[in-house]
N, C-alpha and C positions, 0 to 999 in steps of 0.2 A: 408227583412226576413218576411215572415207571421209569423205575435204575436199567431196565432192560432196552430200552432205546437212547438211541445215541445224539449227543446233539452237539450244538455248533456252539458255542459260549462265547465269542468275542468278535470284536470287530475290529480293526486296527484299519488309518485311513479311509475310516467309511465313505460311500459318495457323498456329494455335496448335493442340495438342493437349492436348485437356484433360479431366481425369475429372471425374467428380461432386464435387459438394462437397465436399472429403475435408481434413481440417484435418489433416496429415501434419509431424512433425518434418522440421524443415529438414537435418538430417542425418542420412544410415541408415548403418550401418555394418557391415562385417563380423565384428563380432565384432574387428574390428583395432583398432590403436592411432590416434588422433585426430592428424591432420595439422594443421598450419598454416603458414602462409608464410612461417613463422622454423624450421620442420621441415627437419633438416639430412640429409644422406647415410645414415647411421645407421637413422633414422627410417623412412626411405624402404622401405628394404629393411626393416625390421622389419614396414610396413605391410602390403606385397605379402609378407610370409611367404617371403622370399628371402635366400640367404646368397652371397657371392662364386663360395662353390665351387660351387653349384649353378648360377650361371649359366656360369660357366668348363664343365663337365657338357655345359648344355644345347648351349650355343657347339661344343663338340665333336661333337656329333651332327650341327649343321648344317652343321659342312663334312667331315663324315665322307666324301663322296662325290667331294669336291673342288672343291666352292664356293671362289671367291673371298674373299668375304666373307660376313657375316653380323651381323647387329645384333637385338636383342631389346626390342621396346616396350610396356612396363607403361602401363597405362590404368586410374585411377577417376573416374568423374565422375558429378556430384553434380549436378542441375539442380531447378529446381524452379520452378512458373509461378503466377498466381493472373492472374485473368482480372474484368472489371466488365460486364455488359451488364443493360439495362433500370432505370438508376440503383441497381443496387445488387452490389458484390464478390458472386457466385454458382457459380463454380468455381475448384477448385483441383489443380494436382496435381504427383506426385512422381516421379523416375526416377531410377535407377541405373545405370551400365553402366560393368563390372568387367572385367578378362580382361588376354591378352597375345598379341600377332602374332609372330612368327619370321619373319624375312625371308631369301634365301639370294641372293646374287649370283654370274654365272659369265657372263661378258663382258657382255653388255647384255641377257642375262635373268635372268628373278628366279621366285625359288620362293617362295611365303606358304602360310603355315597361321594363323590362331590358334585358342584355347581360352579359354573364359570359366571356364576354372579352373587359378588358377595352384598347381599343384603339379609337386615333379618329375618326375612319372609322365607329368601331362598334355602340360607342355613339352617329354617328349624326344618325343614319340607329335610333336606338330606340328612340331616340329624335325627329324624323322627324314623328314617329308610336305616340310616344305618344300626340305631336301635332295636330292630327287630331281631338281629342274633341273640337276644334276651326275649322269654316271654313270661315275664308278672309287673305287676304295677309297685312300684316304689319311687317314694320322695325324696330325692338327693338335696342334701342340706347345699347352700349357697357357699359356691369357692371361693377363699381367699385369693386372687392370684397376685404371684411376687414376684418382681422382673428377676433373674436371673442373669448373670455374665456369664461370658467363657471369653478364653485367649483365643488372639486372632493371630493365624499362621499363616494368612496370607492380605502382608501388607504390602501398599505400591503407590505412586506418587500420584499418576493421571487415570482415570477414569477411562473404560470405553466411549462411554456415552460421551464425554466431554471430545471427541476425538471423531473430524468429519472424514468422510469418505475421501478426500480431496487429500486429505493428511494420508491415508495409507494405501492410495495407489501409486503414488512413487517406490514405496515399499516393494510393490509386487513388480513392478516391471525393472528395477534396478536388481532383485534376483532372478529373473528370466534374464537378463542381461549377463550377470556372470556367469549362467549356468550354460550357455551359448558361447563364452569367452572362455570357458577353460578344454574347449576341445572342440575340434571342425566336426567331428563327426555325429556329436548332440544333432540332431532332425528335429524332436517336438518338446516343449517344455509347457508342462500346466502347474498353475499356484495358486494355491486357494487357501483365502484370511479369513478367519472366523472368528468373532467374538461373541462375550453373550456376559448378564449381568444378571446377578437374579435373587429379587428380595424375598426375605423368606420369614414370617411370624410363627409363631407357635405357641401353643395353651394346651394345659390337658388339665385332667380332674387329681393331677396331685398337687393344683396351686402354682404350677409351674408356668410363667409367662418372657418368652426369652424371643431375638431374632436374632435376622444372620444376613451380610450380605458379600458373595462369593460371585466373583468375579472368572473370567476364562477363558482362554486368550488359545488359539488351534493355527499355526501355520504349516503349510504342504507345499512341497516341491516334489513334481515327477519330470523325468526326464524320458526319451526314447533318444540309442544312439545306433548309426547303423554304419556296418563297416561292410562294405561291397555285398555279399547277398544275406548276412547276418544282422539282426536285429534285437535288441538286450531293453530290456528296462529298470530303472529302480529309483526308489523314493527316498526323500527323508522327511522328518517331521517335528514338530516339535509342541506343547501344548502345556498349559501350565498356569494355574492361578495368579496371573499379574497384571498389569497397568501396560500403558502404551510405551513405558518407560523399554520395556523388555526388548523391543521392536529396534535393536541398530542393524548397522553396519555388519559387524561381526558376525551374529547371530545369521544373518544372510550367509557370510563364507559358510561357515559350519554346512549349513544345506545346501547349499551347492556345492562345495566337495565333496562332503557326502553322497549325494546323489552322482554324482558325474564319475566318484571313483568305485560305485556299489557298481553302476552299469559297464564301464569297461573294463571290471573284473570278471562279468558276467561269457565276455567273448571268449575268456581264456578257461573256461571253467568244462571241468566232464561231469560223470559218474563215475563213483567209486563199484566196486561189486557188493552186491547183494549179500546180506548177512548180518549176524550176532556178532559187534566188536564195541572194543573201548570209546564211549562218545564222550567228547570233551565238549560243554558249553560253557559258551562267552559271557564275560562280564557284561551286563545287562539286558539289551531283549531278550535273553533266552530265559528272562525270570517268567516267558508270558508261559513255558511250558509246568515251571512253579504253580503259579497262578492256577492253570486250568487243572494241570494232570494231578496236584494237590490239593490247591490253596480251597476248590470248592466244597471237597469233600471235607474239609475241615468249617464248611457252616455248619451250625448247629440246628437248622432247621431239617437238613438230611438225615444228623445223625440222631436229632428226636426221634423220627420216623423209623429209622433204623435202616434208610437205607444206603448211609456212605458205610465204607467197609473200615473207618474209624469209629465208627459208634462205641466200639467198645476196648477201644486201645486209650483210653484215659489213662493217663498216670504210666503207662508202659514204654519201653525203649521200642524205637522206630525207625532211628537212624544213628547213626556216629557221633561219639563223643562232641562233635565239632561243627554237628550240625542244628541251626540255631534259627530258627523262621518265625516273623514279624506281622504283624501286620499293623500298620501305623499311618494313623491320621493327624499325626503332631506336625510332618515334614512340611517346612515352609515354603510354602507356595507351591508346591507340588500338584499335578493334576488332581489323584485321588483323594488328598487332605479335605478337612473337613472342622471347624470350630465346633459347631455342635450337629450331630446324625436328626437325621428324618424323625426322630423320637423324643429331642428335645436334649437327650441323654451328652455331657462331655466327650469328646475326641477323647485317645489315648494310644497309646504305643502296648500293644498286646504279645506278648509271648505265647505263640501258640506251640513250637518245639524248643525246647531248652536244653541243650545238651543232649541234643536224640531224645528229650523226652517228652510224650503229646501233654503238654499242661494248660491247655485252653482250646475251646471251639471258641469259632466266631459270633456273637450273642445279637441278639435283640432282644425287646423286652421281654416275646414270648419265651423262645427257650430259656435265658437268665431265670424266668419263675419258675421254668419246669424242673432246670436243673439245681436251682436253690445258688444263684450266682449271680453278681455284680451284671448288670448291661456291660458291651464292651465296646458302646458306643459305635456297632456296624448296623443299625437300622437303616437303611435308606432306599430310597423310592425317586423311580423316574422323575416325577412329576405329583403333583395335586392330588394328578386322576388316578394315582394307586395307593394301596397300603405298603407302609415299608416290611423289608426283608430284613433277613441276615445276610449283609455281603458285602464283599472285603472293597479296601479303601487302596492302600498300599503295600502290596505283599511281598516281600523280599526274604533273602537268606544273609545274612550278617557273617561279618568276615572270616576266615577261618585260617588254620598254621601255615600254611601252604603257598607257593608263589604262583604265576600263572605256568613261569619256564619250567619251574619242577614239573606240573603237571604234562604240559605237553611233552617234555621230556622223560615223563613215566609210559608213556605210548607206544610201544612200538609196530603197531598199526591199528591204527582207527581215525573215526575223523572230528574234526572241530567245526563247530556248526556258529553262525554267529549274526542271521536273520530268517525269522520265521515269517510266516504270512497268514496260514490257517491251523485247522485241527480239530478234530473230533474225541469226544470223551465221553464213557461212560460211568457216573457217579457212583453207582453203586460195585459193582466192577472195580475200576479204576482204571480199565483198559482204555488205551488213546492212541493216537494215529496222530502226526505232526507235519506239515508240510515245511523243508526246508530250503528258503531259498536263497542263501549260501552260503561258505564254509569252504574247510580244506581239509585236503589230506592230512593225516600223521603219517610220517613212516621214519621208523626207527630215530622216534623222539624229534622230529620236525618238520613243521609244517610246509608242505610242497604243493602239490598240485589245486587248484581252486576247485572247485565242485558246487553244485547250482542241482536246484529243482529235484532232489532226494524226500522218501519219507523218515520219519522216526517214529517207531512203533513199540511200546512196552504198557508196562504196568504200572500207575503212581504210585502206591503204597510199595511195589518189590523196587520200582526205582530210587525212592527215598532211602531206602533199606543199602541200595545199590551203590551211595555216594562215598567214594573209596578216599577222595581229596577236595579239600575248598582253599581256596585260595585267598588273599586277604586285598584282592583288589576291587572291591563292589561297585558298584556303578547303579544308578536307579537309571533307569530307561523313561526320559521324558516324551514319549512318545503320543500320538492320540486315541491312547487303547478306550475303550469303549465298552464294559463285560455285561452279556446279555442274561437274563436269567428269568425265567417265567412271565416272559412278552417284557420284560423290565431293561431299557438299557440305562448306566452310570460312569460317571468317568473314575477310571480308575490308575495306576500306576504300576509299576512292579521294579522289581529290580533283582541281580543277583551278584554275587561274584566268580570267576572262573573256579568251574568243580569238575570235577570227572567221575559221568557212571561208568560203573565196569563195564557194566554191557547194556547194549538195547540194541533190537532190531534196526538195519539200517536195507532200506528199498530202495536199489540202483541196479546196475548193470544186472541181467537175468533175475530180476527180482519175479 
């Protein structure tokens, strides 16, 4: 990627797609054997129509050429959405995607094929393609392969699959119903359920044979409210590895107060003036500006490259005493978590800054060999159809001396920002652009005036440098972030606690 172009990295509430009203069984199946979360080894392979020998087979073709290594990633996943607009459940729809990638490694390049049909025939044809990143002929001795565990961090009672369509649109139309009932002036409400289940095998050529099955649960509420010729809107959301069990009562309130009270804050809200002042962000969403305007220049596949402007801040101070950045695939049942990454490799809780100090990139298998270091268990890939990357799971800032009232009360003008929507970043750089869409005033240590549709504009690396207070109230943002990165979208999570930069550009009034 050139560091010289700017790009878009995330997605937050992305649209939906959706068909016709089509009332579709919540699970399609191949003609294979019925999976569940208590579905052991055995299983697995029975599913994908695969025998040991055949992937030992397939393994041999891919480093028939003199690959390195080689790993094989089985893929089914099961999603399915049901959508509410105009007060009433009116679309719904169903998707499958089935198949297997062949990976091939030979120092720090990589061969991919997959096939959306797994059979021996097909595997060795994408095995013999992805092979070619290797060119001489050699005989790879036959794999032992050894099932493998990991802990599972995200357990739940029901099943999607087990869960008809007829079960979760009471769901969506009893929150169109509150969200109508906490204010006259709500006009339009859309809600959209989204589930997805998705089995996942795995083998490589270090004898490693392990699965995974990760469940993923997306609910949206928007609102439009309109008061005589003004017009406001805002969203909530929520998204997270669990069962239908997640799905009450309550959970409804949450978004629809949320939503109802984001929107008619929005009437009351200005611009502040244009300029360099103290920006305070909030406990949670504001970890998505972590995430971007930091958390990616801490992969390790940029800073191999040499193009994040951390490549060579290892082991060096970068930020305060008190500042302490995560990235963890352990949290339970959290969107970004993850038992085992696209590489086969254990989940873990990584310390990437420790005390203001850079002591980890983000790994996959590539950079780990290059830099002579552990995987860090951030391998992960869309889909089948790619190879995995480095790239973060759940990135947060861990709590810090500080209250949130100190902070705002350290202010004496600037503003607090407390929902984002986009942003722009450049990697190598670190320079970014934020759109905010909304927040309040500070003035002389309290927050006043609301404020709506501002930019934030600074530096990652000078803003990390910039963090003067952290606060010890963290919050992980369950939200449906979605982080894009070389045609690759994953789900991911973030979080933060209330901190305050000294400064960053803020774009309002005569901006």
């Amino acid at each position: 990627m050139n560091n010289e172009v700017s790009r878009r990295e995330f997605i937050r509430t992305g649209s939906v797609s959706l068909a016709g009203m089509a009332i579709l069984p919540s699970f399609l199946s191949f003609g294979c054997n019925r999976l569940t979360d208590q579905s052991g080894l055995g299983e697995y392979l029975e599913h994908f129509g695969v025998t040991r020998e055949m992937l030992q087979k397939v393994m041999a073709e891919a480093l028939s050429r003199g690959g390195d290594y080689c790993d094989l990633y089985f893929e089914h996943t099961l999603s399915n959405n049901v959508a509410l607009m105009d007060n009433e459940v009116n679309r719904a729809g169903s998707n499958i995607d089935y198949g297997v990638g062949v990976r091939v490694l030979k120092g720090d390049q990589t061969g991919y094929a997959f096939s959306e049909e797994v059979s021996l025939e097909a595997m060795l044809k994408v095995a013999k393609t992805a092979a070619s990143i290797a060119n001489e002929s050699k005989d790879f001795p036959s794999i032992n392969l050894n099932e493998k565990t990991h802990p599972d961090y995200y357990k739940f009672k029901t099943a999607w699959e087990d869960v008809s369509i007829k079960q979760k649109i009471p769901y969506l139309q009893k929150l169109n119903d509150k969200i109508f009932a906490l204010d006259e002036k709500v006009d339009k409400v859309q809600v959209y359920l989204n589930d997805e289940s998705s089995y996942v095998l795995f083998a490589n050529s270090e004898g490693i044979l392990s699965f995974d099955y990760r469940p993923m649960f997306s609910l949206t509420a928007s609102c439009v409210m309109i008061d005589g010729d003004k017009k406001e809107d805002f969203y909530s959301a929520r998204s997270m590895r669990v069962g239908f069990e997640y799905l009450t009562d309550e959970l409804l309130d949450e978004i629809a107060n949320e939503a109802v009270k984001g929107a008619k804050r929005q009437f009351l809200a200005g611009k502040p003036k244009a300029g360099e002042m103290p920006v305070v962000l909030a406990a949670g969403s504001s970890g998505i500006l972590l995430h971007e305007a930091i958390g990616h220049a801490f992969e390790a596949d940029f800073n191999r490259k040499e193009t994040s402007i951390f490549s060579d801040k290892m082991g060096k101070k970068i930020g305060k005493d008190f500042v302490t950045i995560v990235d963890d695939g352990t949290n339970p049942n959290i969107r970004g978590s993850v038992n085992i990454d696209d590489e086969g490799i254990d989940t873990q809780k990584t310390n990437l800054v420790t005390d203001g100090v850079l002591t980890s990139y983000i790994h996959d298998r590539i950079s780990a060999k290059h830099y002579g270091v552990d995987p860090t268990g951030n391998g992960r890939r869309e889909s089948f159809r790619y190879a995995p990357l480095p790239r973060m799971r759940n990135t947060y800032m861990e709590n810090g001396p500080h209250t949130k009232e100190e902070i705002i009360a350290s202010v004496k003008e600037g503003v607090f920002v407390d929902s984002f929507t986009n942003g722009e970043v450049k990697i190598g750089a670190g320079d970014f652009t934020f759109y905010v869409k909304s927040g309040y005033l500070i003035e002389n240590g309290k927050l006043t005036q609301p404020i709506k549709d501002i930019n934030l504009i600074g530096n990652g690396p000078e803003s990390l440098a910039e963090i003067e207070m952290v606060a010890n109230d963290f919050k992980m943002d369950c939200s449906t972030w979605t982080c894009g990165k070389s045609g690759q979208g994953v789900p991911v999570s973030l979080g933060l606690p209330t901190i305050k930069v000294s400064k960053l550009t803020v774009g309002g009034v005569n901006a």
